[in-house]
gemmi code that builds the backbone of each chain (N, CA, C; Angstrom):
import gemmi

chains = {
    "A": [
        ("UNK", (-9.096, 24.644, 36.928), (-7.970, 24.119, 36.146), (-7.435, 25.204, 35.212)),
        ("UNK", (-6.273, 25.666, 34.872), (-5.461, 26.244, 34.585), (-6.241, 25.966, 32.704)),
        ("UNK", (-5.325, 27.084, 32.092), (-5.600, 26.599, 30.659), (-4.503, 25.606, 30.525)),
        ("UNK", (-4.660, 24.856, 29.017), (-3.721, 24.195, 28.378), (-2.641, 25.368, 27.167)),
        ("UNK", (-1.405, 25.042, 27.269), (-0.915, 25.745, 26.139), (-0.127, 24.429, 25.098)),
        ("UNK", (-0.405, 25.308, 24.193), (-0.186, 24.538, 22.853), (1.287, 25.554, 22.617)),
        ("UNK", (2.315, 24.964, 22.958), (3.382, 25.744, 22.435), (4.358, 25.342, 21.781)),
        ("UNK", (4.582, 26.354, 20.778), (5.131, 26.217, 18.783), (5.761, 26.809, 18.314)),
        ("UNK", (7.031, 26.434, 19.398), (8.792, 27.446, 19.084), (8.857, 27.311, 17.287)),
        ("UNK", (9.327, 28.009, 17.075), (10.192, 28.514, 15.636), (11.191, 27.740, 14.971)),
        ("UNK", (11.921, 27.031, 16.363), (13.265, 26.470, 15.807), (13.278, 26.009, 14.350)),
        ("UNK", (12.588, 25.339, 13.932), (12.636, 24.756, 12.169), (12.046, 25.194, 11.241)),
        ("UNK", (11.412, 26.500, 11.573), (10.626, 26.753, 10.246), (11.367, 28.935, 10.402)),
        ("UNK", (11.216, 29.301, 9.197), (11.634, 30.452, 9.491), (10.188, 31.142, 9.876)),
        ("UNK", (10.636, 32.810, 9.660), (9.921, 33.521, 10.775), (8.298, 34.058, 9.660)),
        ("UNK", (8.823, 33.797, 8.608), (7.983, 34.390, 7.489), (6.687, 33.286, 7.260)),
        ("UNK", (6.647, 31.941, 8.028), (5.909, 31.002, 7.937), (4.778, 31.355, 9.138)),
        ("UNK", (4.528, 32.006, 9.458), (3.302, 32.229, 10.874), (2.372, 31.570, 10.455)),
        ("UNK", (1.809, 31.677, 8.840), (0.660, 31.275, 8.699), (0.540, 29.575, 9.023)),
        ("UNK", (1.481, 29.064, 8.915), (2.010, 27.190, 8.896), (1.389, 27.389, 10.623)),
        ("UNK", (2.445, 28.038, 11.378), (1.781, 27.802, 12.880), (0.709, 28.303, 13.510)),
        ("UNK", (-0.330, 29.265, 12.619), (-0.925, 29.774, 13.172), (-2.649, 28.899, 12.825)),
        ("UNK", (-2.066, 28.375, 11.695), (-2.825, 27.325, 11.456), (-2.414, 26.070, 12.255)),
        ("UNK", (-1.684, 25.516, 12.731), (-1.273, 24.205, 14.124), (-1.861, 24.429, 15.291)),
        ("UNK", (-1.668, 26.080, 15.392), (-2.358, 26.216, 16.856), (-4.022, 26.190, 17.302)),
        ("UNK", (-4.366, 26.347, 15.795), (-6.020, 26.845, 15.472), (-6.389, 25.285, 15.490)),
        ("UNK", (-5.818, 24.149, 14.819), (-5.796, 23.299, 14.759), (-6.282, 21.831, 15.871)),
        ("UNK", (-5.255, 22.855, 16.850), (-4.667, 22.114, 18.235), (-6.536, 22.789, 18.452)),
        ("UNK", (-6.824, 24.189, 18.614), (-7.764, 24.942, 19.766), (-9.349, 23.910, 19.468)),
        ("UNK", (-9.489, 23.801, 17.699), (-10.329, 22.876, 17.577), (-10.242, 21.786, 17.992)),
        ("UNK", (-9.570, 21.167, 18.338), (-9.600, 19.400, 19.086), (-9.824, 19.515, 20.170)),
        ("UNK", (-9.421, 20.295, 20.771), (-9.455, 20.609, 22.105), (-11.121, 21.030, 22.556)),
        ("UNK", (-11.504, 22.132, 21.886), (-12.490, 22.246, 22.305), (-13.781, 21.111, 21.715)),
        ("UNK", (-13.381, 20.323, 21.233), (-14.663, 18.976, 20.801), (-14.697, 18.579, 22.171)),
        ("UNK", (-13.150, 18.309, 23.056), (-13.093, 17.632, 23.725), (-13.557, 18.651, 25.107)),
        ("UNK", (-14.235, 19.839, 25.020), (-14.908, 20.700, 26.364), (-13.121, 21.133, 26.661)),
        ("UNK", (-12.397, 20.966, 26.505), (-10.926, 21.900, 27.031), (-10.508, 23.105, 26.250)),
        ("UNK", (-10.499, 24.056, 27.346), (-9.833, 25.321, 27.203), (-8.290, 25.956, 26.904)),
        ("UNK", (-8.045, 25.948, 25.556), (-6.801, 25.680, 24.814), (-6.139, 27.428, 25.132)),
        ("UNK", (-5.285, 27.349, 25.289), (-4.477, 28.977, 24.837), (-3.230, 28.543, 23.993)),
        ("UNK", (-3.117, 29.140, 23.488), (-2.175, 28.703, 21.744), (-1.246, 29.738, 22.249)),
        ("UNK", (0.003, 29.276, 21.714), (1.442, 30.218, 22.275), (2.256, 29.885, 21.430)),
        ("UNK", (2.743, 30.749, 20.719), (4.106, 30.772, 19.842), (5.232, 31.417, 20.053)),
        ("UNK", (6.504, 30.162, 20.175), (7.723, 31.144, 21.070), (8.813, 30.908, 20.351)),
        ("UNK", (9.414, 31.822, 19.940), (10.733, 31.923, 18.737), (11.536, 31.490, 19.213)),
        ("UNK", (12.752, 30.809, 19.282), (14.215, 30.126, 19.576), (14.323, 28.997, 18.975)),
        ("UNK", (15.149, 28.135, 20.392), (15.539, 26.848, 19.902), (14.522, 26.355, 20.812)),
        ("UNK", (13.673, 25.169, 19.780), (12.695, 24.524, 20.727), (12.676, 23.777, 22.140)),
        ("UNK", (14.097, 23.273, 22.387), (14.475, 22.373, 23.625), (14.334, 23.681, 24.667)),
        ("UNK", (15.639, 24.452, 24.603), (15.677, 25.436, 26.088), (14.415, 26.341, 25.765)),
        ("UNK", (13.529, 26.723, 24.599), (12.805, 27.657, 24.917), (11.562, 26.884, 25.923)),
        ("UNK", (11.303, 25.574, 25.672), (10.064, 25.296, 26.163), (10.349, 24.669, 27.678)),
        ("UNK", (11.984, 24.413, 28.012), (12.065, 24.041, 29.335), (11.881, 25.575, 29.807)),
        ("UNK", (12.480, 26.640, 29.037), (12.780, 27.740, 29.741), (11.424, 28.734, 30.042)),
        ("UNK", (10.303, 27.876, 28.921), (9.079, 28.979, 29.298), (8.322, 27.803, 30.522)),
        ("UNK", (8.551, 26.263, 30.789), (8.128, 25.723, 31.724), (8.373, 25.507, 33.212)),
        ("UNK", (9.949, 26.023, 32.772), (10.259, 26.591, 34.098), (9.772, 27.906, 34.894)),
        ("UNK", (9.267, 28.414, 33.910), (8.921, 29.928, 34.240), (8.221, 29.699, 35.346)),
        ("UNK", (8.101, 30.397, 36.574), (6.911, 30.665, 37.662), (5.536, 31.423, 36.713)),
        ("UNK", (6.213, 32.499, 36.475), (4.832, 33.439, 36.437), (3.869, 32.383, 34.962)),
        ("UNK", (4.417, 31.600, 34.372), (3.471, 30.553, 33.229), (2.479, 29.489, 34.285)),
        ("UNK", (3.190, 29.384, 35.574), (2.407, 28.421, 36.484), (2.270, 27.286, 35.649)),
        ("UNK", (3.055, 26.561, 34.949), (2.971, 25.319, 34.604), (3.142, 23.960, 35.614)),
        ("UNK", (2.271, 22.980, 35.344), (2.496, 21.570, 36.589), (2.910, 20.613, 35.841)),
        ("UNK", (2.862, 20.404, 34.476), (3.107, 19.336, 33.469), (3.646, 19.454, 32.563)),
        ("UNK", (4.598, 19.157, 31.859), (4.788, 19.286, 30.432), (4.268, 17.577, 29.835)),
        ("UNK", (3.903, 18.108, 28.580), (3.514, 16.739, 27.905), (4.428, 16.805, 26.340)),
        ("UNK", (5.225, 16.010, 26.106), (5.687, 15.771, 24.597), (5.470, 14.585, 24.174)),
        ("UNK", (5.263, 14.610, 22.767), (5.776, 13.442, 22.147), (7.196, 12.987, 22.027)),
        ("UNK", (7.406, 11.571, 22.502), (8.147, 11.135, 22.260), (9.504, 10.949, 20.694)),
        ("UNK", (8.719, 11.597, 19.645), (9.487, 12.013, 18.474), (9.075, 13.083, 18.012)),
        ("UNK", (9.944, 13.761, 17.604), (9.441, 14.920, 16.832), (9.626, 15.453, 15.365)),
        ("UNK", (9.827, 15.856, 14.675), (10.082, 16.074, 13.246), (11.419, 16.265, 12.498)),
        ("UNK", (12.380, 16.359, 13.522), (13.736, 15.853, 12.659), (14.022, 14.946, 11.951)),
        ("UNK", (14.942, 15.076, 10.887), (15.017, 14.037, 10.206), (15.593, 13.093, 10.421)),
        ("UNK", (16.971, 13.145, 11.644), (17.652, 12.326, 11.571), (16.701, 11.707, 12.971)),
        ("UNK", (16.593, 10.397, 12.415), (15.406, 9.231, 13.230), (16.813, 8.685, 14.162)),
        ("UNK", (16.538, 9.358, 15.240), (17.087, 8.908, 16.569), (15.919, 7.145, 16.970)),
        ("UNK", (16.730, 6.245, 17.538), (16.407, 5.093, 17.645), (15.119, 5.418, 19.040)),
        ("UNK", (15.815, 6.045, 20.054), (15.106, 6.163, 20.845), (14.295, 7.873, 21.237)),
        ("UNK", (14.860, 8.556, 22.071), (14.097, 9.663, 21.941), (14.236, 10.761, 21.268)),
        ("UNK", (13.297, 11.632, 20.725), (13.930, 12.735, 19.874), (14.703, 13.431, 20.238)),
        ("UNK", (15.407, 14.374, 20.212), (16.005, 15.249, 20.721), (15.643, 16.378, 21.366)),
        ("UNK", (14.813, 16.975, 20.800), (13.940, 17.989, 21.575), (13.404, 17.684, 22.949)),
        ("UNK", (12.463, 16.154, 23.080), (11.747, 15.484, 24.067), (12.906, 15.240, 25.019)),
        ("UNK", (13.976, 15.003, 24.789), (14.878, 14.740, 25.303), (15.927, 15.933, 26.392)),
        ("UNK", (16.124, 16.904, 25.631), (16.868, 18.481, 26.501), (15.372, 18.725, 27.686)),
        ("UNK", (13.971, 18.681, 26.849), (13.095, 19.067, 27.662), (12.666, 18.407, 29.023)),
        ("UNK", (13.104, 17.132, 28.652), (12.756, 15.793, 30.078), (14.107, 16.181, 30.519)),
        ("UNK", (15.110, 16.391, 30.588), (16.580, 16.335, 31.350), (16.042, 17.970, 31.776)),
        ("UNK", (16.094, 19.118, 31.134), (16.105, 20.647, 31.756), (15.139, 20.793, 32.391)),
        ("UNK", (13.766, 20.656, 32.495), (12.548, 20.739, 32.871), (12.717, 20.760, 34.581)),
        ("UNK", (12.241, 21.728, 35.418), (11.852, 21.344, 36.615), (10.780, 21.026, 37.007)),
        ("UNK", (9.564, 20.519, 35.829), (8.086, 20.276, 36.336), (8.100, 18.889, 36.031)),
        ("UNK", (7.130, 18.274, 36.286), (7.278, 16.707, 35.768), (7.013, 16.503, 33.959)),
        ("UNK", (7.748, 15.717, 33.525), (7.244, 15.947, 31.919), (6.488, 14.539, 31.937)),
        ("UNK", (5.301, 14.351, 31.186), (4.757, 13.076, 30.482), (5.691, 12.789, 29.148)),
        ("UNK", (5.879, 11.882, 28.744), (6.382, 11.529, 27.614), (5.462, 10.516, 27.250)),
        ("UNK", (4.426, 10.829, 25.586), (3.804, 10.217, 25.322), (4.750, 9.549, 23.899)),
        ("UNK", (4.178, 7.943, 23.920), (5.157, 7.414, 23.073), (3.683, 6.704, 22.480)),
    ],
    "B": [
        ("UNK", (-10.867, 7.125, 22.985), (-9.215, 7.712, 23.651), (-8.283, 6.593, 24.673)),
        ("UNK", (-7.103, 6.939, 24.783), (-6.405, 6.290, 25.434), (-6.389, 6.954, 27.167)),
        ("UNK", (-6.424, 5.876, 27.818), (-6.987, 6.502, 29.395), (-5.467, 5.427, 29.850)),
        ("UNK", (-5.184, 5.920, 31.169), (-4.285, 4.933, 31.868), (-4.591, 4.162, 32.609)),
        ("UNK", (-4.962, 3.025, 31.884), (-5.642, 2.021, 32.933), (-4.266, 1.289, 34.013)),
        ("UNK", (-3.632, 0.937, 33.666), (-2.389, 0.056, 34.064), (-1.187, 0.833, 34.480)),
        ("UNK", (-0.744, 1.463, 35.644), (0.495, 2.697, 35.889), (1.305, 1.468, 36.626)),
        ("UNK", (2.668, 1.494, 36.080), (3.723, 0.731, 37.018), (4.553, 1.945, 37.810)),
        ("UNK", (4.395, 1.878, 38.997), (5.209, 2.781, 39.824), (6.959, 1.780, 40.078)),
        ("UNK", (7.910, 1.961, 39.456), (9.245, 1.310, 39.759), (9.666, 2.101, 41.056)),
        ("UNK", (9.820, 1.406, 42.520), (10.094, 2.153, 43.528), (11.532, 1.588, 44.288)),
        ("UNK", (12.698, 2.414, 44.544), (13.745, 1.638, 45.187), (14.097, 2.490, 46.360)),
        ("UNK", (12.670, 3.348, 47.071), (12.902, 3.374, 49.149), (14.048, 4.948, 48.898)),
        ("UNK", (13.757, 5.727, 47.839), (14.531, 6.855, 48.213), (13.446, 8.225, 47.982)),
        ("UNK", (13.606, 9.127, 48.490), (12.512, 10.140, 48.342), (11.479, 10.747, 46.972)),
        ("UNK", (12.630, 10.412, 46.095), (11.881, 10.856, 44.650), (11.454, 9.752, 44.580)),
        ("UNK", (11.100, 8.310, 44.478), (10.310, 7.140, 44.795), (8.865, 7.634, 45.297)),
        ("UNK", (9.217, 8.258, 46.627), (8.107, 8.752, 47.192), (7.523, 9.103, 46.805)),
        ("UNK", (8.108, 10.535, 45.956), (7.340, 11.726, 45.020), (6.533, 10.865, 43.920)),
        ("UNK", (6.572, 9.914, 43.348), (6.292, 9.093, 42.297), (5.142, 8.963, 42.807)),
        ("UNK", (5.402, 7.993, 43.659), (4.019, 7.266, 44.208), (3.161, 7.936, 44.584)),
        ("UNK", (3.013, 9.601, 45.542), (2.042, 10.015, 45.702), (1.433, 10.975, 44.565)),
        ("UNK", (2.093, 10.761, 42.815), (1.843, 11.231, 41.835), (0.819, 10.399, 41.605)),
        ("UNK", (1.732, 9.132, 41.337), (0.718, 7.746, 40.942), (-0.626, 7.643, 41.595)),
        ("UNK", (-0.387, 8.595, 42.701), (-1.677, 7.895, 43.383), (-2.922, 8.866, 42.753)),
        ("UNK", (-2.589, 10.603, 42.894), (-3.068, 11.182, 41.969), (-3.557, 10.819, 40.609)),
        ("UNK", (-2.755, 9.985, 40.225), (-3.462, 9.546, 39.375), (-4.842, 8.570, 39.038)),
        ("UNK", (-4.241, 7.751, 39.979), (-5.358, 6.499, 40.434), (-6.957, 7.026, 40.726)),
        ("UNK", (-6.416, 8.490, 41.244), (-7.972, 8.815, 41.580), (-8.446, 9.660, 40.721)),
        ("UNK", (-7.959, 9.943, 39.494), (-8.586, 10.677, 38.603), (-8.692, 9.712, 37.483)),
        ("UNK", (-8.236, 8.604, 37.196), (-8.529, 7.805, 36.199), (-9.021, 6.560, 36.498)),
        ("UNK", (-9.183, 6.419, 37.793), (-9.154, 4.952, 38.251), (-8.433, 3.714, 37.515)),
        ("UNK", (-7.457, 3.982, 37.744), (-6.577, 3.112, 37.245), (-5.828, 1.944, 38.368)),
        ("UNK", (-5.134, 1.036, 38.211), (-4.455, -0.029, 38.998), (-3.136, 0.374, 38.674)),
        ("UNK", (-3.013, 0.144, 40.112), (-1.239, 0.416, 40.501), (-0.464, -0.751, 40.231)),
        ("UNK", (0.558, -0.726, 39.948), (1.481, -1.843, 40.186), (2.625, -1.488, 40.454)),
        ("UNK", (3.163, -1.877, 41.864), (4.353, -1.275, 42.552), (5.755, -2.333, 42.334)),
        ("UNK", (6.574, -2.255, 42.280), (7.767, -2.924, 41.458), (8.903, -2.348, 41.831)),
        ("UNK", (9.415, -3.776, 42.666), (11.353, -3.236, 43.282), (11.796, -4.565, 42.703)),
        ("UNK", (12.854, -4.092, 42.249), (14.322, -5.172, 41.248), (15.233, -4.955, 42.242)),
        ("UNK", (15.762, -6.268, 42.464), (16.893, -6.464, 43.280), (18.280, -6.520, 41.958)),
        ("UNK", (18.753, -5.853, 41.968), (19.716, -5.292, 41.069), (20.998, -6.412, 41.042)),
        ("UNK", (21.011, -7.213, 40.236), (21.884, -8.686, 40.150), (22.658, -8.517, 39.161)),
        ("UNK", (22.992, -7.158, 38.323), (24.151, -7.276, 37.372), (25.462, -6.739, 37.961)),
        ("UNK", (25.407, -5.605, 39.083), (26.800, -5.281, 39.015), (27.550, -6.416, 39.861)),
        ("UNK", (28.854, -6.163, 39.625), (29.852, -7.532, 40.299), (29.613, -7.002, 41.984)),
        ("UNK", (29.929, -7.926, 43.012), (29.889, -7.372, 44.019), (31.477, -8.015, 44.926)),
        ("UNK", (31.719, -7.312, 45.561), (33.243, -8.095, 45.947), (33.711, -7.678, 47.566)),
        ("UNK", (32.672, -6.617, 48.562), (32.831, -6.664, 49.675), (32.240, -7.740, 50.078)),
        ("UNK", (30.561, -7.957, 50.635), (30.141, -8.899, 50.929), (30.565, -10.354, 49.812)),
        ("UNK", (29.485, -11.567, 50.682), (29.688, -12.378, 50.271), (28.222, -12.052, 49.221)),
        ("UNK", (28.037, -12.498, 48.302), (26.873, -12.483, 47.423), (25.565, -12.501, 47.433)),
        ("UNK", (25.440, -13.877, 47.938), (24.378, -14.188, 48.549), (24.069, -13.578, 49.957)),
        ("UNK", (24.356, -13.259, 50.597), (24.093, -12.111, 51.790), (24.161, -10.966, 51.088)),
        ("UNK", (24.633, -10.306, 50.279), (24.408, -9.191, 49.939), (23.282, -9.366, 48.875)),
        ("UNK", (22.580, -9.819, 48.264), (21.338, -10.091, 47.708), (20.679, -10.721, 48.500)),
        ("UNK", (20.260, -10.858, 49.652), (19.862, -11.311, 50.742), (19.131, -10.114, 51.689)),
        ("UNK", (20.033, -9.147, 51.542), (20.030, -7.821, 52.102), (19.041, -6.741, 51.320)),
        ("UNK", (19.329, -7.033, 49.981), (18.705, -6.196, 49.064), (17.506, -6.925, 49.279)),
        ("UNK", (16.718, -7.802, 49.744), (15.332, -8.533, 48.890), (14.590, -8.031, 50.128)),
        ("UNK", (15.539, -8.555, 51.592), (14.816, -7.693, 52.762), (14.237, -6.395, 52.485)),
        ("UNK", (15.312, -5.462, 52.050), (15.134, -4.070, 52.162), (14.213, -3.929, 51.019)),
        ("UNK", (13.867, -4.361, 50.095), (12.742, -4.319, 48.522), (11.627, -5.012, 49.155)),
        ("UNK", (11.313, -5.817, 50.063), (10.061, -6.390, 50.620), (9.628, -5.343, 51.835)),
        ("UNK", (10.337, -4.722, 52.160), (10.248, -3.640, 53.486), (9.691, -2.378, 52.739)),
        ("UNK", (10.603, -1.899, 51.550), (10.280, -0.409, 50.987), (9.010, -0.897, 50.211)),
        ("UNK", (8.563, -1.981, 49.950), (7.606, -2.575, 49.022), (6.124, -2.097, 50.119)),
        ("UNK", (6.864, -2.990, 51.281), (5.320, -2.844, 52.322), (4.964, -1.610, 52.964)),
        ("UNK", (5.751, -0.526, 53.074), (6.032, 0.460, 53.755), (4.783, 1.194, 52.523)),
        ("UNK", (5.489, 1.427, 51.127), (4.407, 1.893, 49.901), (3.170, 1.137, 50.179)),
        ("UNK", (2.808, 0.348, 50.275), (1.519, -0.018, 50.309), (0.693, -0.332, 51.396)),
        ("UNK", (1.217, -0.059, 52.685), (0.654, 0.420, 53.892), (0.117, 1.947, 53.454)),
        ("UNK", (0.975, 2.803, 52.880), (0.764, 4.229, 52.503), (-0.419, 4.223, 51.513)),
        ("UNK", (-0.385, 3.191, 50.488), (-1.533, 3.538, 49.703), (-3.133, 3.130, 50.270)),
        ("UNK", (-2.536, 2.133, 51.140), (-3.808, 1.175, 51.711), (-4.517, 2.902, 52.323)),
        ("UNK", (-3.669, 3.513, 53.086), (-4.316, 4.574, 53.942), (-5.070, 5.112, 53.556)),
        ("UNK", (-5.005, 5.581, 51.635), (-5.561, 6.611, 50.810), (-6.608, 5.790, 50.136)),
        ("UNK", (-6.705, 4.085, 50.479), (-7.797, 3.848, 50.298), (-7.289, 3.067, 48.163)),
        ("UNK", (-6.427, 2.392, 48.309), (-5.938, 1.900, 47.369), (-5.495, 1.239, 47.289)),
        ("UNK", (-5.939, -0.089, 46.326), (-5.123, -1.059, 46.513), (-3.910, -1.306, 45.611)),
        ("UNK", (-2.831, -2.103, 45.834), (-1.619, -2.063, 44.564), (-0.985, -3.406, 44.578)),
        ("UNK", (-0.684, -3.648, 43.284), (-0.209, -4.844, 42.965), (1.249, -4.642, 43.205)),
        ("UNK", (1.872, -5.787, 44.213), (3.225, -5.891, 44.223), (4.277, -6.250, 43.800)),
        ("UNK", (5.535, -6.270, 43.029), (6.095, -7.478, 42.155), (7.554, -7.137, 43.457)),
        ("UNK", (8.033, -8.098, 43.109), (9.456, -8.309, 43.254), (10.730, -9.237, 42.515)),
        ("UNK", (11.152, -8.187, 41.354), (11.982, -9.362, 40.492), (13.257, -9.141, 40.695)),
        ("UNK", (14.306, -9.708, 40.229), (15.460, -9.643, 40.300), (16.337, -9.909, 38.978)),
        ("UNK", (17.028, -8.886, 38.732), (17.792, -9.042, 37.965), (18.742, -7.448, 37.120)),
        ("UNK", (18.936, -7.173, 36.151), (18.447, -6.488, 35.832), (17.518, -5.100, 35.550)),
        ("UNK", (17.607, -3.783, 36.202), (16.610, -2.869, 37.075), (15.953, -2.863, 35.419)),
        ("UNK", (16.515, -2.103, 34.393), (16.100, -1.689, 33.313), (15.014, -2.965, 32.536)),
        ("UNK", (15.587, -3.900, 32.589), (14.863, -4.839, 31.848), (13.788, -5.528, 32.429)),
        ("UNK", (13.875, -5.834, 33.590), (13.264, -6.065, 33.941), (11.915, -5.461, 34.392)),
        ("UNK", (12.087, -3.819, 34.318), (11.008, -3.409, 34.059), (10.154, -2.912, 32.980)),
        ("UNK", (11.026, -3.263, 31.960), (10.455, -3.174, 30.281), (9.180, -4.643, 30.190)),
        ("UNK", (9.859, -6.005, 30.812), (9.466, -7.300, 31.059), (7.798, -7.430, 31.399)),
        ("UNK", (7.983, -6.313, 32.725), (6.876, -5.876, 33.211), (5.787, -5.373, 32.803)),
        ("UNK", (6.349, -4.271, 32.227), (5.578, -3.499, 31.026), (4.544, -4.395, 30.099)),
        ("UNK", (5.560, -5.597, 29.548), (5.024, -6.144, 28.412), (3.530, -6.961, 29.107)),
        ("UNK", (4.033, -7.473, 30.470), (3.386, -8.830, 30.905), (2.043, -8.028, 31.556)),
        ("UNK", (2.096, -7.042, 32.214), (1.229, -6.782, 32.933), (0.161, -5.736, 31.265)),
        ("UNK", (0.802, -5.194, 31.131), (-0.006, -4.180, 29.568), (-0.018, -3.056, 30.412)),
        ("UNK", (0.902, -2.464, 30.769), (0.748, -1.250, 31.738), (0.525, -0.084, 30.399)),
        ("UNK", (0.208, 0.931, 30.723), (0.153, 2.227, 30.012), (1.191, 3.404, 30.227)),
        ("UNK", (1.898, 3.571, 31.457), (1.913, 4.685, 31.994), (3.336, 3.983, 32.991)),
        ("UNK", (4.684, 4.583, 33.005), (5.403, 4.202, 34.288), (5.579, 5.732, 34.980)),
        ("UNK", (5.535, 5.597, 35.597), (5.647, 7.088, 36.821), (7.301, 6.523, 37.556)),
        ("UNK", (8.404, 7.683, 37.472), (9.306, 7.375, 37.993), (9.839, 8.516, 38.558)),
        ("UNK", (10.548, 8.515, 39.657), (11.201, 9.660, 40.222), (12.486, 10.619, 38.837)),
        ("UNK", (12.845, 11.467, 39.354), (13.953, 12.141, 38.315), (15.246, 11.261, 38.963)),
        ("UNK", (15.239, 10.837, 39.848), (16.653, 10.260, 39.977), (16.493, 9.370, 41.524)),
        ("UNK", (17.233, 8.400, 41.752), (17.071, 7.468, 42.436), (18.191, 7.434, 43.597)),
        ("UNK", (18.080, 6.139, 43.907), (19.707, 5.947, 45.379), (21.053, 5.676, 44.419)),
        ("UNK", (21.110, 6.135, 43.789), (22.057, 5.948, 42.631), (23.542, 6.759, 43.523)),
        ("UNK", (25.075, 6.502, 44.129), (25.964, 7.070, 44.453), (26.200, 8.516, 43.933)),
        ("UNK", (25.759, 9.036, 42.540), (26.352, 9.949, 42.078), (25.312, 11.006, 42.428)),
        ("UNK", (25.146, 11.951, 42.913), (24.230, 12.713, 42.987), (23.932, 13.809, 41.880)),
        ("UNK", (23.339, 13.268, 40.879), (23.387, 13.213, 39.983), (22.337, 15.178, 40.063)),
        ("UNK", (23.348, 15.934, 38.989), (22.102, 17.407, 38.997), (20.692, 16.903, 38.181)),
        ("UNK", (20.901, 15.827, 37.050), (19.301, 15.951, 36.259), (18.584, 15.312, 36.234)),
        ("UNK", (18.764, 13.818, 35.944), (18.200, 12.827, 35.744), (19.175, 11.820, 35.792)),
        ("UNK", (18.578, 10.295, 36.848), (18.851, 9.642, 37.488), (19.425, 8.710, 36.089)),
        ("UNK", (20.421, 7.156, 36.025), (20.087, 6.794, 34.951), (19.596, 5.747, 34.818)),
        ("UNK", (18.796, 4.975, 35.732), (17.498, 4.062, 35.741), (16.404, 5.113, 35.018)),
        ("UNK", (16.022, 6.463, 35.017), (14.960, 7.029, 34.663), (15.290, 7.768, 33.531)),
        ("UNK", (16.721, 7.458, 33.292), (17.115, 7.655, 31.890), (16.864, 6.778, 31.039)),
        ("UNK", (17.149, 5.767, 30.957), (17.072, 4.904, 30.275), (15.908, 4.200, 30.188)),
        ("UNK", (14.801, 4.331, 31.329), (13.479, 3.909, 31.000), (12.578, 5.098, 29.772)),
        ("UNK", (13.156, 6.513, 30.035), (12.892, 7.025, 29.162), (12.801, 6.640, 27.819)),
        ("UNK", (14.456, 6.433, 27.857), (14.757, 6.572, 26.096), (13.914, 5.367, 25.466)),
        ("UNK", (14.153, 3.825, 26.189), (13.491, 2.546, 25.533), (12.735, 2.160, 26.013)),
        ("UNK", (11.824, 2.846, 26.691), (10.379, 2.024, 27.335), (9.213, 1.936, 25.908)),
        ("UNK", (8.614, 0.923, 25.913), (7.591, 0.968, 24.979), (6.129, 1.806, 25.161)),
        ("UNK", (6.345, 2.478, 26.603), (4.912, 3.055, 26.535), (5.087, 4.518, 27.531)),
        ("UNK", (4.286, 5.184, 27.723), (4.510, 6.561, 28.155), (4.948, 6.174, 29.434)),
        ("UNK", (5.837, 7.792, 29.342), (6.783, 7.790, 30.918), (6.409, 9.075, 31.340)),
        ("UNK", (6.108, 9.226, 32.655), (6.355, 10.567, 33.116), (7.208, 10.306, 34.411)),
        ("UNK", (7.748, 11.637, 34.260), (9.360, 11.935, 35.083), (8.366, 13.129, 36.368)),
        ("UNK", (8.551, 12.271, 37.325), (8.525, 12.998, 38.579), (9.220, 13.918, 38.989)),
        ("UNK", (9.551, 15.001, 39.110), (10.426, 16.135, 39.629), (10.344, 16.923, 40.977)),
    ],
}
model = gemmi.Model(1)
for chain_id, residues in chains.items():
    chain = gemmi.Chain(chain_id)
    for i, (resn, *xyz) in enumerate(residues, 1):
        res = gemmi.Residue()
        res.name, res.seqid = resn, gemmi.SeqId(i, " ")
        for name, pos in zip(("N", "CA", "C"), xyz):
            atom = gemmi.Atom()
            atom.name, atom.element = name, gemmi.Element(name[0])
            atom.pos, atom.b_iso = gemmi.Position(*pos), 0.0
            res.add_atom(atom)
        chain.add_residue(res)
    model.add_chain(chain)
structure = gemmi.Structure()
structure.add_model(model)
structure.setup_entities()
């Protein structure tokens, strides 16, 4: 089985904050490994929608799944899906889970 | 943890349907979970070639056919699946479903027999997206 990536575009926080994501990803690697899974942590600068269809589309990432949450941290509370979860389930050519 | 016990496969007999189901089935065998396979005979749009009732007549044939056809296929792989057949409504009626059965999980193609050939996403699998109460994954 492939690793898991934990990936933690930039879009909302500026660039001077690493320590905020570098602590999310360390975060993510501990849960993961309670649970025996092999985490690889990835941080990718842009806009979060096309960067993460655009790094899941990638061949050479060999991705089979994307998984999002169904909301994400914007403020403006969309009724139904976030926006991000949303460009990524429409652009995506792999299958996405949408966990709600 | 949350496991998927309950997957509703929504199937309406077109190839990404297909793709669903032999996801779903993947799934079945890594979580052991129960299938539940589900065709809506689609009773909201107006209809004005046929007569009505023959043309929903037509549709229930062809949803009891694409129904048995899926579960001859799963029987093969050694699985059994629960069948529904409702009518009304595609969207709601499979939210309905959702509620009654306690599914976890709907598995749906990216796009369906829908006229428009649509480049992204279908909009039965749009819209189960946006308002389903429980996780969706989009077949591609």
């Amino acid at each position: 089985m492939p690793g898991i990536y934990a990936i933690h575009p930039l879009g909302f926080l500026d660039f001077n904050s690493m320590t905020e994501i570098k602590k999310l990803l360390s975060e993510a690697k501990v849960r993961a490994a309670k649970k025996g899974i092999d985490l690889t942590g990835k941080a990718i600068a842009g806009d979060p929608g096309y960067d993460i269809a655009r790094f899941a589309n990638n061949p050479k990432n060999k991705i089979d799944m994307v998984v999002v949450g169904a909301r994400g941290r914007s403020s403006a509370k969309e009724i139904f899906l976030g926006s991000v979860s949303n460009y990524v389930l429409h652009k995506s050519k792999k299958p996405v889970l949408v966990v709600k | 943890m949350t496991s998927f016990k309950n997957i509703l496969v929504p199937i309406d007999g077109s190839i990404y349907s297909k793709k669903s189901l032999e996801r779903a089935s993947e799934f079945v065998d890594a979580f052991g979970s129960c299938l539940i396979l589900i065709y809506v005979v689609e009773k909201s749009i107006p209809i004005n070639l046929l007569d009505r009732k023959e043309y929903l007549e037509i549709l229930r044939k062809f949803g009891t056919n694409v129904l048995e056809k899926a579960n001859k296929k799963l029987s093969k792989k050694g699985i059994t699946a629960k069948i529904l057949l409702k009518e009304g409504n595609i969207v709601n009626e499979i939210e309905k479903t959702v509620k009654k059965e306690k599914c976890d999980l709907i598995v749906v193609g990216n796009k369906g027999l829908g006229s428009v050939s649509r480049l992204i996403l279908g909009s039965v699998s749009n819209k189960i997206s946006q308002s389903s109460s429980c996780s969706v994954l989009i077949v591609k």
